[in-house]
N, CA, C and O atoms as a Maestro MAE file, in Angstrom:
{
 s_m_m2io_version
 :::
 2.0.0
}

f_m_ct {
 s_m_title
 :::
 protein
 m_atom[324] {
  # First column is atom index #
  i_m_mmod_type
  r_m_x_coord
  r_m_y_coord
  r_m_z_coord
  i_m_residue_number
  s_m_chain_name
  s_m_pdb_residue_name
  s_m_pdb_atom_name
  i_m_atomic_number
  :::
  1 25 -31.808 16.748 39.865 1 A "UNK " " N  " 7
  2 3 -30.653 17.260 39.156 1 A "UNK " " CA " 6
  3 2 -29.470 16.285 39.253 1 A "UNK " " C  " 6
  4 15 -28.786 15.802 38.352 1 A "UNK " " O  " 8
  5 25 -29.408 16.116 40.643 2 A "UNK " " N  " 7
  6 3 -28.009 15.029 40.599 2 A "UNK " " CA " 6
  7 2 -28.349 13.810 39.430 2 A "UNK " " C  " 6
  8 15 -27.393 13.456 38.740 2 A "UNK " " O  " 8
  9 25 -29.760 13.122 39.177 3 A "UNK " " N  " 7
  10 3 -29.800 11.971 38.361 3 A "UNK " " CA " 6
  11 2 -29.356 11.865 37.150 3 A "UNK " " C  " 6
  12 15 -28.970 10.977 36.390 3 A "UNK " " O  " 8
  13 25 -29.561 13.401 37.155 4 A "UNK " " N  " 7
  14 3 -29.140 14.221 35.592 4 A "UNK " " CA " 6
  15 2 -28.012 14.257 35.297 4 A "UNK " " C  " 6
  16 15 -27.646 13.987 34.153 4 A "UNK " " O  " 8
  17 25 -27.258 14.567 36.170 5 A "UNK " " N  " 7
  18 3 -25.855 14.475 36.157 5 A "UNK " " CA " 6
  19 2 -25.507 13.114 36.238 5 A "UNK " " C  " 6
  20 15 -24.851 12.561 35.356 5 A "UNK " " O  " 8
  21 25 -25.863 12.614 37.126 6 A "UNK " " N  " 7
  22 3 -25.289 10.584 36.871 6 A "UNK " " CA " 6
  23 2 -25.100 10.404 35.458 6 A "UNK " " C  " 6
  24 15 -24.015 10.323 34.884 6 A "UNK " " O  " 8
  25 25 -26.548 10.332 34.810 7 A "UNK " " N  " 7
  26 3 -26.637 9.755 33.324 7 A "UNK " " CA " 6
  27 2 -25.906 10.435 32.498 7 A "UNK " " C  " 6
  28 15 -25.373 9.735 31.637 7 A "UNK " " O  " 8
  29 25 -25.678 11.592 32.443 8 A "UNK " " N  " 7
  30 3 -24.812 12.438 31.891 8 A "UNK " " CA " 6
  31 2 -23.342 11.579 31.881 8 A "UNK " " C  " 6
  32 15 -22.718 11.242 30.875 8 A "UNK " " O  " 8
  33 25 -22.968 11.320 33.321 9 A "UNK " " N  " 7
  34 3 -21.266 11.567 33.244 9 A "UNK " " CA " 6
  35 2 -21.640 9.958 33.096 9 A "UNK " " C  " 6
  36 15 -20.498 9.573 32.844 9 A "UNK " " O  " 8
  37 25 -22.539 8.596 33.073 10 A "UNK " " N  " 7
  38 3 -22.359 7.658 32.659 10 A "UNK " " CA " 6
  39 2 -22.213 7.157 31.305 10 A "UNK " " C  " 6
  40 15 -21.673 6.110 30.949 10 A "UNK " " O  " 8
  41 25 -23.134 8.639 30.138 11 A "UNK " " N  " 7
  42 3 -22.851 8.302 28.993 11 A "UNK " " CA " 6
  43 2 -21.633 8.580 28.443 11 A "UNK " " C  " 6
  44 15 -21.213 7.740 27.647 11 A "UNK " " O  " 8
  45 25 -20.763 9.808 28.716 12 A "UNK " " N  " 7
  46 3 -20.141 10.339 28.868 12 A "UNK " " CA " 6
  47 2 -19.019 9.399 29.336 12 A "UNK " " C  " 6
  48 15 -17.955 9.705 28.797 12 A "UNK " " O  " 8
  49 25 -18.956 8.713 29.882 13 A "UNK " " N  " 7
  50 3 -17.678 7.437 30.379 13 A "UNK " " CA " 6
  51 2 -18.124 6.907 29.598 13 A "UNK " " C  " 6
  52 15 -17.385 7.152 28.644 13 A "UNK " " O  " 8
  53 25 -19.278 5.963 29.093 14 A "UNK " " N  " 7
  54 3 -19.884 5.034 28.154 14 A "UNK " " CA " 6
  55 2 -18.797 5.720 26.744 14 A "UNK " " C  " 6
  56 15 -17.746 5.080 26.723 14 A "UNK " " O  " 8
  57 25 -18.817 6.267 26.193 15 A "UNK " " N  " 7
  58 3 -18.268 7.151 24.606 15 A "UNK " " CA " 6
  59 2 -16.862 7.447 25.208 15 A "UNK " " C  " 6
  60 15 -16.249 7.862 24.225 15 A "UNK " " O  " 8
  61 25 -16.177 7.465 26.046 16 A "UNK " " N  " 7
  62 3 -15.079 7.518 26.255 16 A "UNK " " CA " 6
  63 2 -14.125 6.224 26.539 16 A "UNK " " C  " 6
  64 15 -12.913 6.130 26.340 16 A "UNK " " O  " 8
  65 25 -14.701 5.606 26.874 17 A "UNK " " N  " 7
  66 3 -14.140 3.623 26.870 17 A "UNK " " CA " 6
  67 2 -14.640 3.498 25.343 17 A "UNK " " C  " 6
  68 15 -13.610 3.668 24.691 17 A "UNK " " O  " 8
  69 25 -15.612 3.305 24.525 18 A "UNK " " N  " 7
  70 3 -15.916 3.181 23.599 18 A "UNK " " CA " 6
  71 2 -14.727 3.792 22.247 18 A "UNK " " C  " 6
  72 15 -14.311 3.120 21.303 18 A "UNK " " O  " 8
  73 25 -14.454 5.018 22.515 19 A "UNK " " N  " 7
  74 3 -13.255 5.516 21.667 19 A "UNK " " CA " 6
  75 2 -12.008 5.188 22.337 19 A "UNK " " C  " 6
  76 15 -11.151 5.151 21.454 19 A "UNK " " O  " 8
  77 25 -11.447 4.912 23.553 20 A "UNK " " N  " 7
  78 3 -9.968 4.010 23.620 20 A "UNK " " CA " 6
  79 2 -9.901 3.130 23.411 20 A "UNK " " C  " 6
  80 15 -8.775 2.635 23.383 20 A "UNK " " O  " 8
  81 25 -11.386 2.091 23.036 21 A "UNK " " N  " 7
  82 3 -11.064 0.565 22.629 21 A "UNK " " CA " 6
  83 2 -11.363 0.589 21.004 21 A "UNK " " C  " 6
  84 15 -11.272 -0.510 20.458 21 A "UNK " " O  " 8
  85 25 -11.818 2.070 19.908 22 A "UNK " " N  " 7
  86 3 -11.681 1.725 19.242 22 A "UNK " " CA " 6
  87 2 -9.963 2.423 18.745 22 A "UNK " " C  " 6
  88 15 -9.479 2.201 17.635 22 A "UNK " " O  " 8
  89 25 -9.224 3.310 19.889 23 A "UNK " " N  " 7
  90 3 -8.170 3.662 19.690 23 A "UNK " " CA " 6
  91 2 -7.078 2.788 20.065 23 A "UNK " " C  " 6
  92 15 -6.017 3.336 20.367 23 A "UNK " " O  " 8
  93 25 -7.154 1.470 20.099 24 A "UNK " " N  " 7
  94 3 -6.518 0.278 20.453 24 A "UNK " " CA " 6
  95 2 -6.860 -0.523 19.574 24 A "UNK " " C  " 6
  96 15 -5.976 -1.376 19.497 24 A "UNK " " O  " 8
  97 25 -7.707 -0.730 18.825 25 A "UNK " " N  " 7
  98 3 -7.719 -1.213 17.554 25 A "UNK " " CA " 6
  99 2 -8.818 -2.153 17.860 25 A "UNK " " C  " 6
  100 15 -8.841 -3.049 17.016 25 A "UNK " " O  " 8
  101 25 -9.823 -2.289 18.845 26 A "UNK " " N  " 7
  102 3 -10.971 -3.185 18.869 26 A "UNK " " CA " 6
  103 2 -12.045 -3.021 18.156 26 A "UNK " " C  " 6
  104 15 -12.853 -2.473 18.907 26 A "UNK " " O  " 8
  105 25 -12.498 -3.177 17.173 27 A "UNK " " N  " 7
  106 3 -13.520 -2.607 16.345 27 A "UNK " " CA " 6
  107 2 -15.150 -3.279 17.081 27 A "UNK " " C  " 6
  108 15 -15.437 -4.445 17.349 27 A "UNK " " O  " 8
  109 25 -15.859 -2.186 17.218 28 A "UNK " " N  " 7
  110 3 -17.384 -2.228 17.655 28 A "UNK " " CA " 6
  111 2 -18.312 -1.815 17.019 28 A "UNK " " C  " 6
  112 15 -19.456 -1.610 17.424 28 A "UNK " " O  " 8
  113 25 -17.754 -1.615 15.651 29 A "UNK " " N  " 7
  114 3 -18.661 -0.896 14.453 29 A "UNK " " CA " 6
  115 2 -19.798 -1.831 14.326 29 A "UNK " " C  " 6
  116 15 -20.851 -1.236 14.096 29 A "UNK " " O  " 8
  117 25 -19.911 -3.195 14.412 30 A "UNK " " N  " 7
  118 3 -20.670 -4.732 14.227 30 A "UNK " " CA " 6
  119 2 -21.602 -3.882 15.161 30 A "UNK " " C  " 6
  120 15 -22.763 -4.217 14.922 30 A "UNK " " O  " 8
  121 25 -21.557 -3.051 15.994 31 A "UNK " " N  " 7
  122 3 -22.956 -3.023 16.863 31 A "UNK " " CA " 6
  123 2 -24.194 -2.043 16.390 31 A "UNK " " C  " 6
  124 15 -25.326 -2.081 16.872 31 A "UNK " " O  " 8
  125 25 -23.710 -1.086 15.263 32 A "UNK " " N  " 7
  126 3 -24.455 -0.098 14.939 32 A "UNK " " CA " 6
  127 2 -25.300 -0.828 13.962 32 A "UNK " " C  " 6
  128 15 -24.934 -1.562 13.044 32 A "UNK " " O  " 8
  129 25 -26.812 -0.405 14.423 33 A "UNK " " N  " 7
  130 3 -27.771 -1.383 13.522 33 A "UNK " " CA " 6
  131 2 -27.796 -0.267 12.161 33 A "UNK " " C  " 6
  132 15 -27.827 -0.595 10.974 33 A "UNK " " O  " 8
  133 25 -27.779 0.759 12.569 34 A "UNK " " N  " 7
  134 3 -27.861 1.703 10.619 34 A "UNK " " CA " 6
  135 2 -26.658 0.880 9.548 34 A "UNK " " C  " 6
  136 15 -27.025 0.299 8.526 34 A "UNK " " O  " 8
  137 25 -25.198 0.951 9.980 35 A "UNK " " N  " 7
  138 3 -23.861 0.304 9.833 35 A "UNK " " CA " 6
  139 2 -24.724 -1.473 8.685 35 A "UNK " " C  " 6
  140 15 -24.914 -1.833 7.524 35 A "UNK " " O  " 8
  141 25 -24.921 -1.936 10.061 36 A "UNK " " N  " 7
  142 3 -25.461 -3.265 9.536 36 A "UNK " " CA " 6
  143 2 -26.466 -3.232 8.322 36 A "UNK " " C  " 6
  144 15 -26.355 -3.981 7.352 36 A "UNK " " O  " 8
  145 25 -27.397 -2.344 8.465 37 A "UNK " " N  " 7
  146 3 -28.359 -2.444 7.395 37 A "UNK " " CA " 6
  147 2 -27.880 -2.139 6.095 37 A "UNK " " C  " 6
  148 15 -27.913 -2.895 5.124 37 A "UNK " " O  " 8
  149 25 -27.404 -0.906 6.143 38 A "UNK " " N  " 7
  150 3 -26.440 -0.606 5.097 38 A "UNK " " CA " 6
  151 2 -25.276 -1.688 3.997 38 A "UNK " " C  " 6
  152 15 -25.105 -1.768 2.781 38 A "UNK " " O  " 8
  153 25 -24.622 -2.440 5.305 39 A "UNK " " N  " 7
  154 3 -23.558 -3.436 4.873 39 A "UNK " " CA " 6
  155 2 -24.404 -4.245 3.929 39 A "UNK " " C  " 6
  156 15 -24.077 -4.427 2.756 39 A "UNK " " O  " 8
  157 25 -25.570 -4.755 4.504 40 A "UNK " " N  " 7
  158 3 -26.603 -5.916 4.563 40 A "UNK " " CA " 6
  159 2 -27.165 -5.840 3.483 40 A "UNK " " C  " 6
  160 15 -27.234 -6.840 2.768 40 A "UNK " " O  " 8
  161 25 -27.997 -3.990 2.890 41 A "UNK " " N  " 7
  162 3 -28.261 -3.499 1.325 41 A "UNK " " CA " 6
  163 2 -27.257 -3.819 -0.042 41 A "UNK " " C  " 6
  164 15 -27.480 -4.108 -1.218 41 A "UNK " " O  " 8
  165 25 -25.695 -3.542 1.017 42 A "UNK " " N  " 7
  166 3 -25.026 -3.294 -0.140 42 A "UNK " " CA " 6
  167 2 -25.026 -5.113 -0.621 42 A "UNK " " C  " 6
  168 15 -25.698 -5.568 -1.546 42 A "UNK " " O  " 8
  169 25 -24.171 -5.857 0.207 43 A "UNK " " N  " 7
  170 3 -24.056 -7.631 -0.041 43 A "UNK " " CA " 6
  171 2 -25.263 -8.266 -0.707 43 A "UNK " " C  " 6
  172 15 -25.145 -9.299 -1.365 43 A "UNK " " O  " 8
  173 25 -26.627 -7.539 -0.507 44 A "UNK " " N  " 7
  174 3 -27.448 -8.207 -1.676 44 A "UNK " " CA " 6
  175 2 -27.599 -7.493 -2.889 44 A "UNK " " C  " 6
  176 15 -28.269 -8.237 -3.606 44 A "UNK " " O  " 8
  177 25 -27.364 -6.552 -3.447 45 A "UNK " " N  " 7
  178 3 -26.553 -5.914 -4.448 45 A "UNK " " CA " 6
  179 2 -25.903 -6.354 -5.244 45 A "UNK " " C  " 6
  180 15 -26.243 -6.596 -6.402 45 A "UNK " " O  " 8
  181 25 -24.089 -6.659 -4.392 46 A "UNK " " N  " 7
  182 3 -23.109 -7.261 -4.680 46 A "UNK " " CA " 6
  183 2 -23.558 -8.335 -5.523 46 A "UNK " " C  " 6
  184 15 -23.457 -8.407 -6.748 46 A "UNK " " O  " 8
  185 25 -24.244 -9.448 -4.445 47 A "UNK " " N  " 7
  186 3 -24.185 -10.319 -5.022 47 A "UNK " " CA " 6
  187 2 -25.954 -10.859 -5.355 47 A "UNK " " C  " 6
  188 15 -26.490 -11.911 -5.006 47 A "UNK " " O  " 8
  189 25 -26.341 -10.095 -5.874 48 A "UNK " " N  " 7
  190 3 -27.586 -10.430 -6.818 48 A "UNK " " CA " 6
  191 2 -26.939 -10.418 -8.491 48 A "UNK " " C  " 6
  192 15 -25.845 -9.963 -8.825 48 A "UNK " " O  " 8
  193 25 -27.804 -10.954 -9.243 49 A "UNK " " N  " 7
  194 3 -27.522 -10.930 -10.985 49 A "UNK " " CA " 6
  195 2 -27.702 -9.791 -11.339 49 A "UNK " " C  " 6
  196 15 -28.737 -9.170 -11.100 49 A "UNK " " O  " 8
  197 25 -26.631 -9.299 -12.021 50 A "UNK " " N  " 7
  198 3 -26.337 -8.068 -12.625 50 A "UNK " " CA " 6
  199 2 -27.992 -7.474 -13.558 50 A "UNK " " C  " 6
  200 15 -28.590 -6.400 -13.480 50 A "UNK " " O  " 8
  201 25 -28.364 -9.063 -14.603 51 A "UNK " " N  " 7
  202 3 -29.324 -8.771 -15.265 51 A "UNK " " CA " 6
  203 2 -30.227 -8.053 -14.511 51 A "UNK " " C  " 6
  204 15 -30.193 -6.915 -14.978 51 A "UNK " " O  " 8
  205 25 -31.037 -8.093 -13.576 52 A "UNK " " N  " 7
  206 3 -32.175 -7.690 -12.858 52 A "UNK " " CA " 6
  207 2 -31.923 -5.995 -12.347 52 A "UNK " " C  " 6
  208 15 -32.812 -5.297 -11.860 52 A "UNK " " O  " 8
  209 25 -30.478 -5.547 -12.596 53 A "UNK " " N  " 7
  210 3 -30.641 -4.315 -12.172 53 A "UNK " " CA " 6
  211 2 -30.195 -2.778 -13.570 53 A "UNK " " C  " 6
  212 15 -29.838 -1.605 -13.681 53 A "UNK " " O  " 8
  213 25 -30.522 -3.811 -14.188 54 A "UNK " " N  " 7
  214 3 -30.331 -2.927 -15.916 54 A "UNK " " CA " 6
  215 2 -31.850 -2.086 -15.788 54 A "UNK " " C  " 6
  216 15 -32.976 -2.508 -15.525 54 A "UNK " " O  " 8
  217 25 -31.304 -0.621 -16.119 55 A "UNK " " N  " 7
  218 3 -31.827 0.659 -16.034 55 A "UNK " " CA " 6
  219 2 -32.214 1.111 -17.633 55 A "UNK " " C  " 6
  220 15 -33.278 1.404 -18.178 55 A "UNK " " O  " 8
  221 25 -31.319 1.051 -17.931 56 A "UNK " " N  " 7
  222 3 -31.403 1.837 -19.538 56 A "UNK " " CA " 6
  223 2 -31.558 0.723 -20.396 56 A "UNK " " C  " 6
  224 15 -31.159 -0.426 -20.204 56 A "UNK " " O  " 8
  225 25 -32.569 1.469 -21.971 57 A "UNK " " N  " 7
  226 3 -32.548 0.111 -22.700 57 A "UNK " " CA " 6
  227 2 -31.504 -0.533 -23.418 57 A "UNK " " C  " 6
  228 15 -31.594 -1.669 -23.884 57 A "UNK " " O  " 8
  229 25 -29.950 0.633 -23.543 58 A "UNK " " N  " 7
  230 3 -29.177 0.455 -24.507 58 A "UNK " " CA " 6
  231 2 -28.218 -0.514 -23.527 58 A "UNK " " C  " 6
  232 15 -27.405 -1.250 -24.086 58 A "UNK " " O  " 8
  233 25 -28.303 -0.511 -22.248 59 A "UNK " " N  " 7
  234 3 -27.634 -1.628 -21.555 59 A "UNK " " CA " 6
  235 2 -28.290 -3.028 -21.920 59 A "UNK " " C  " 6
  236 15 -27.528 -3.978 -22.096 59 A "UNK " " O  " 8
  237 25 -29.673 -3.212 -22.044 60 A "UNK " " N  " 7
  238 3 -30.365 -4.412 -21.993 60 A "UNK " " CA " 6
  239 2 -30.643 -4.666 -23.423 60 A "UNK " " C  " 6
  240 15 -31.514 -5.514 -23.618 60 A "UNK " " O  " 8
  241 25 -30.056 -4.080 -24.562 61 A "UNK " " N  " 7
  242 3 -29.400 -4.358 -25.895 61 A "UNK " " CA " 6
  243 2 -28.383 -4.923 -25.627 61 A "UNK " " C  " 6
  244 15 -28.363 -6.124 -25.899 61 A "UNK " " O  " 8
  245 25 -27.298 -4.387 -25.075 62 A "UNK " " N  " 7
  246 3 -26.053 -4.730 -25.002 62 A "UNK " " CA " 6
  247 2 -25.955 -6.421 -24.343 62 A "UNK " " C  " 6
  248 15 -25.123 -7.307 -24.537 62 A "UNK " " O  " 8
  249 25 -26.946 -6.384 -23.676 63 A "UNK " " N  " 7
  250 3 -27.042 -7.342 -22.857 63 A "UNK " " CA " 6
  251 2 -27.474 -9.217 -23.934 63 A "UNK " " C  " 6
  252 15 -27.171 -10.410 -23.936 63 A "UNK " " O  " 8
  253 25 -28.366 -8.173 -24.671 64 A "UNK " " N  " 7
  254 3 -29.160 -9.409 -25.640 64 A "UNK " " CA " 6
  255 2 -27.871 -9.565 -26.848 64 A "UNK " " C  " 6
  256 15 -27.651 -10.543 -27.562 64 A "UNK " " O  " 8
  257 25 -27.139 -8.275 -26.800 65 A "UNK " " N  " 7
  258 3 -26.206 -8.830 -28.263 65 A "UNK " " CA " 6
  259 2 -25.033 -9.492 -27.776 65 A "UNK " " C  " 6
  260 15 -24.414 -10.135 -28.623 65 A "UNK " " O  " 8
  261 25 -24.571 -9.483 -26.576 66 A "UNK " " N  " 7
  262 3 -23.583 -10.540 -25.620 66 A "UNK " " CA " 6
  263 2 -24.495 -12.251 -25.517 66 A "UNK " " C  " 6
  264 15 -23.923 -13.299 -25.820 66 A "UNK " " O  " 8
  265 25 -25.903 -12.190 -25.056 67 A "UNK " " N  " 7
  266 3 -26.254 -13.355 -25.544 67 A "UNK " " CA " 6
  267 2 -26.283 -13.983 -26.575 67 A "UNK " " C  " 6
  268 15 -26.028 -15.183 -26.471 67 A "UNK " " O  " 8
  269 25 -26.503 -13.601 -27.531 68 A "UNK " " N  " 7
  270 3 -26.134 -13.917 -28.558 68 A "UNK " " CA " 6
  271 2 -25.063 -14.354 -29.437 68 A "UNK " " C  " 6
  272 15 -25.087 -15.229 -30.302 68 A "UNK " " O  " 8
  273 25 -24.085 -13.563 -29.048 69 A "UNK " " N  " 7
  274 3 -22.737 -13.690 -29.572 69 A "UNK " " CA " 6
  275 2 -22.410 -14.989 -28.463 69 A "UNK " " C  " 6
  276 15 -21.833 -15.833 -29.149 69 A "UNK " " O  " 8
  277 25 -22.484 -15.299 -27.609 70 A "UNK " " N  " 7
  278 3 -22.316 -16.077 -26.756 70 A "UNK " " CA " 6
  279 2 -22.819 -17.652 -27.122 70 A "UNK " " C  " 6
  280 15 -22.110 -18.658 -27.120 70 A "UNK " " O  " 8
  281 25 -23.935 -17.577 -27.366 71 A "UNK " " N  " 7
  282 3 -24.977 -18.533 -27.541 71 A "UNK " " CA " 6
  283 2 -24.018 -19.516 -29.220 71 A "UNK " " C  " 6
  284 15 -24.176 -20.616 -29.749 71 A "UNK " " O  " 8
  285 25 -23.233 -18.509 -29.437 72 A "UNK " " N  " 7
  286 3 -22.603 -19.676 -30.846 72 A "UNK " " CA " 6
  287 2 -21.025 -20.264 -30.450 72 A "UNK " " C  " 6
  288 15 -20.098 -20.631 -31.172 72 A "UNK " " O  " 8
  289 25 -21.186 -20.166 -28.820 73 A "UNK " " N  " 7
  290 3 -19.501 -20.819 -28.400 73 A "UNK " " CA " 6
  291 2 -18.770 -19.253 -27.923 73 A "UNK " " C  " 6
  292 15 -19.137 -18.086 -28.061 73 A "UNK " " O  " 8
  293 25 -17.974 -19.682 -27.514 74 A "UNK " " N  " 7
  294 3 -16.775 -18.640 -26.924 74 A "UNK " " CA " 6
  295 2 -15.596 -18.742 -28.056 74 A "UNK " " C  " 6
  296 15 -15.055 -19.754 -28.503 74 A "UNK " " O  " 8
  297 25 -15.383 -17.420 -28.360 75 A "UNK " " N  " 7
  298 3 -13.707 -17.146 -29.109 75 A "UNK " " CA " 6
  299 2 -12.626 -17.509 -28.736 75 A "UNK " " C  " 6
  300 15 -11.988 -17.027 -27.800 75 A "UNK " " O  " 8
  301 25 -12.173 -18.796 -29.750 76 A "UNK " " N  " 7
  302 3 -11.121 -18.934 -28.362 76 A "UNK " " CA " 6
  303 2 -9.692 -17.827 -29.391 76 A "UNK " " C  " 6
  304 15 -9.779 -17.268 -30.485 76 A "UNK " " O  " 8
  305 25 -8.825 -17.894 -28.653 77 A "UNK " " N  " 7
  306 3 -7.449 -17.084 -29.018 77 A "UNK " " CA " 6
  307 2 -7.009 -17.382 -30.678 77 A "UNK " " C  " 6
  308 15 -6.449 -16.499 -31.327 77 A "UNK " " O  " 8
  309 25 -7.406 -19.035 -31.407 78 A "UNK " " N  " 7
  310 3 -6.981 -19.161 -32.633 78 A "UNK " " CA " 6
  311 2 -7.594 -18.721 -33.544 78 A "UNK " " C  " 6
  312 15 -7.152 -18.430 -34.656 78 A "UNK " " O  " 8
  313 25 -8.959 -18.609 -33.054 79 A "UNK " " N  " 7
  314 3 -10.132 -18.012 -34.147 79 A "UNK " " CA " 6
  315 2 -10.149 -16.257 -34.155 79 A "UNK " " C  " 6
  316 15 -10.761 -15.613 -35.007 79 A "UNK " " O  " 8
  317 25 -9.384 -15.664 -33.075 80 A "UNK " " N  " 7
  318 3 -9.203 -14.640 -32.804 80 A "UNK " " CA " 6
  319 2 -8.084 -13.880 -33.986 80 A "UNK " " C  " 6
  320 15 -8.097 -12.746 -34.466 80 A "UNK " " O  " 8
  321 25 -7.128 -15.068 -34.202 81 A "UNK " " N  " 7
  322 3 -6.211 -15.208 -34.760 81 A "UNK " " CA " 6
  323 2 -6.497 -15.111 -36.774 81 A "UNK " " C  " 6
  324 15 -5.544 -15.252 -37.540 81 A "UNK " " O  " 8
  :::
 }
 m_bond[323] {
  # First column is bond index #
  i_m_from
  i_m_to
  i_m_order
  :::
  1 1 2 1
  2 2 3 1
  3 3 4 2
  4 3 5 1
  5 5 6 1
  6 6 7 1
  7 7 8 2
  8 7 9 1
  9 9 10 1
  10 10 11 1
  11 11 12 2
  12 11 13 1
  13 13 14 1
  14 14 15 1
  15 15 16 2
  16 15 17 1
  17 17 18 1
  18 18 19 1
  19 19 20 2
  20 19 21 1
  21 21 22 1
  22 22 23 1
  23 23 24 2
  24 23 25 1
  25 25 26 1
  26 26 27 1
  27 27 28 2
  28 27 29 1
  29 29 30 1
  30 30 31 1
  31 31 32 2
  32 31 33 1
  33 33 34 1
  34 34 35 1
  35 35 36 2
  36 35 37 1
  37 37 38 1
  38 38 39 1
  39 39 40 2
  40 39 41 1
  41 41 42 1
  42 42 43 1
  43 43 44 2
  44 43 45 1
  45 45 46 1
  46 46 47 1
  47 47 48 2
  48 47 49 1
  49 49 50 1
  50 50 51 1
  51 51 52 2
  52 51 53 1
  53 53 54 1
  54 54 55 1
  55 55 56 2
  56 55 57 1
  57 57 58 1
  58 58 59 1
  59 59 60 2
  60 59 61 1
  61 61 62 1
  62 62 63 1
  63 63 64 2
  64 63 65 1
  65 65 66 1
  66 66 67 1
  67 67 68 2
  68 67 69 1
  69 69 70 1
  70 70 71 1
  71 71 72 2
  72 71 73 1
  73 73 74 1
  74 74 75 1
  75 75 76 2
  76 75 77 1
  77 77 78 1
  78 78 79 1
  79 79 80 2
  80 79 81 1
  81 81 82 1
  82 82 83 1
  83 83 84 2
  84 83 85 1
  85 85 86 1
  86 86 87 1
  87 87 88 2
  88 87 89 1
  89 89 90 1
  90 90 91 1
  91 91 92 2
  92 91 93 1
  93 93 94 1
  94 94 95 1
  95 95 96 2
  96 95 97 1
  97 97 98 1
  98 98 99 1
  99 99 100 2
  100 99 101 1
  101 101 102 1
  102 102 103 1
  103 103 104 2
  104 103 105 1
  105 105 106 1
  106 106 107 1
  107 107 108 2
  108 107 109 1
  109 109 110 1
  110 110 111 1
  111 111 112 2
  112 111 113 1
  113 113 114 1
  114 114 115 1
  115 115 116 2
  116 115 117 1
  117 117 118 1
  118 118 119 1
  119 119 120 2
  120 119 121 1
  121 121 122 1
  122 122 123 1
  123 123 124 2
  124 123 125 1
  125 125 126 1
  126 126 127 1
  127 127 128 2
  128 127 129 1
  129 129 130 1
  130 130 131 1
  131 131 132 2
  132 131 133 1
  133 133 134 1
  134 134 135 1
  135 135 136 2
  136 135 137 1
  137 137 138 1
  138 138 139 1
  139 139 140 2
  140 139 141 1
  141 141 142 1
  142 142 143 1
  143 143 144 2
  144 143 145 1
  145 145 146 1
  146 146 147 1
  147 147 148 2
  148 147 149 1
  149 149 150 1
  150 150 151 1
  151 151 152 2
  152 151 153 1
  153 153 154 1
  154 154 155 1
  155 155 156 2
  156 155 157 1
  157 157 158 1
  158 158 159 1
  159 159 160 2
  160 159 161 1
  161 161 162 1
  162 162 163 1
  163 163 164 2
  164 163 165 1
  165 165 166 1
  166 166 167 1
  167 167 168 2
  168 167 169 1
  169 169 170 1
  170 170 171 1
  171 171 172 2
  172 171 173 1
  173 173 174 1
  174 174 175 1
  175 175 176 2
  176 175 177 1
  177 177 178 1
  178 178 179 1
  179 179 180 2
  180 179 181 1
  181 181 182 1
  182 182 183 1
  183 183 184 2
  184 183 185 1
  185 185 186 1
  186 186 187 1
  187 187 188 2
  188 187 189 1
  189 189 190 1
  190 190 191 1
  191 191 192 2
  192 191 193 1
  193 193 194 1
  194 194 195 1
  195 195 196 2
  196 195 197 1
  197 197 198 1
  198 198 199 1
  199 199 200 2
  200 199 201 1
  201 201 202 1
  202 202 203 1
  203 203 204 2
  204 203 205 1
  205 205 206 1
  206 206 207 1
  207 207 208 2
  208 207 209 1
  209 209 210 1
  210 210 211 1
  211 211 212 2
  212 211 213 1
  213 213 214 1
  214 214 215 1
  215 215 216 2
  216 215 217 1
  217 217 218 1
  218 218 219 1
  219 219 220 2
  220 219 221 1
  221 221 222 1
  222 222 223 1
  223 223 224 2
  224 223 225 1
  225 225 226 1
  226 226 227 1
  227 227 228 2
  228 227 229 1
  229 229 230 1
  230 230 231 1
  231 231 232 2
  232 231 233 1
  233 233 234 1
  234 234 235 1
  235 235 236 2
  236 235 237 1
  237 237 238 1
  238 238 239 1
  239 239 240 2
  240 239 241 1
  241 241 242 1
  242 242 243 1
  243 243 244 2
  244 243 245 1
  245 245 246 1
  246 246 247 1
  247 247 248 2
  248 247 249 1
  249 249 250 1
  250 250 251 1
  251 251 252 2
  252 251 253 1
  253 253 254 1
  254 254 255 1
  255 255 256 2
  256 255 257 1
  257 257 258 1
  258 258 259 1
  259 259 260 2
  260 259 261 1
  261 261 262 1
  262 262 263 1
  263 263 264 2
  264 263 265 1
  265 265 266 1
  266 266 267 1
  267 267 268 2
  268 267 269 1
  269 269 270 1
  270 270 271 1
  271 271 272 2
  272 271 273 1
  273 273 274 1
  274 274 275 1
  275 275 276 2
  276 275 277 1
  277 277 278 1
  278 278 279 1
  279 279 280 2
  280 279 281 1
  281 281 282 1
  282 282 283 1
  283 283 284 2
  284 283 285 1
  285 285 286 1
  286 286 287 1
  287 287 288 2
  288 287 289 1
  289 289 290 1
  290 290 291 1
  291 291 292 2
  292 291 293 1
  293 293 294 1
  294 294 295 1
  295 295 296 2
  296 295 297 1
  297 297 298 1
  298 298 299 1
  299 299 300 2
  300 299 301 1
  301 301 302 1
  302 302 303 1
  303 303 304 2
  304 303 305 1
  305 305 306 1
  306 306 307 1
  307 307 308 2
  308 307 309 1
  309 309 310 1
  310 310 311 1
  311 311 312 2
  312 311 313 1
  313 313 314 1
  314 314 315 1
  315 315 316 2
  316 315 317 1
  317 317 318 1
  318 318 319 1
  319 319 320 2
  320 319 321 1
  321 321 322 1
  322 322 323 1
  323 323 324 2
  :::
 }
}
């Protein structure tokens, strides 16, 4: 029983230093591996090509009539004009 109690009041101090150093402004969020994976899903997301994550076909129309319009030069402001 007493061991029980050790680990108890050690986790228990463990989560209590843990929340005054993040109530002092030390951030330890970097240690949670769910946190990380998550971050880690979203940044290849971010920054993968938009093309590869088109769902619907009327996006991947939209997509071919921007190539296109593209493919004969960019508008500039006089031709706009």
């Amino acid at each position: 029983m007493h061991i029980v109690l050790g680990a108890l009041g050690a986790i228990i101090t463990i989560l209590i230093l843990v929340h005054r150093l993040s109530d002092s402004g030390i951030d330890i969020g970097w240690l949670n591996p769910f946190a990380w994976k998550r971050r880690r899903e979203w940044a290849k997301k971010y920054h993968a090509n938009p093309a590869f994550s088109l769902s619907d076909p009327m996006e991947v129309t939209a997509l071919i009539m921007i190539a296109i319009a593209k493919s004969e030069g960019d508008i500039s402001s006089q031709q706009k004009q």
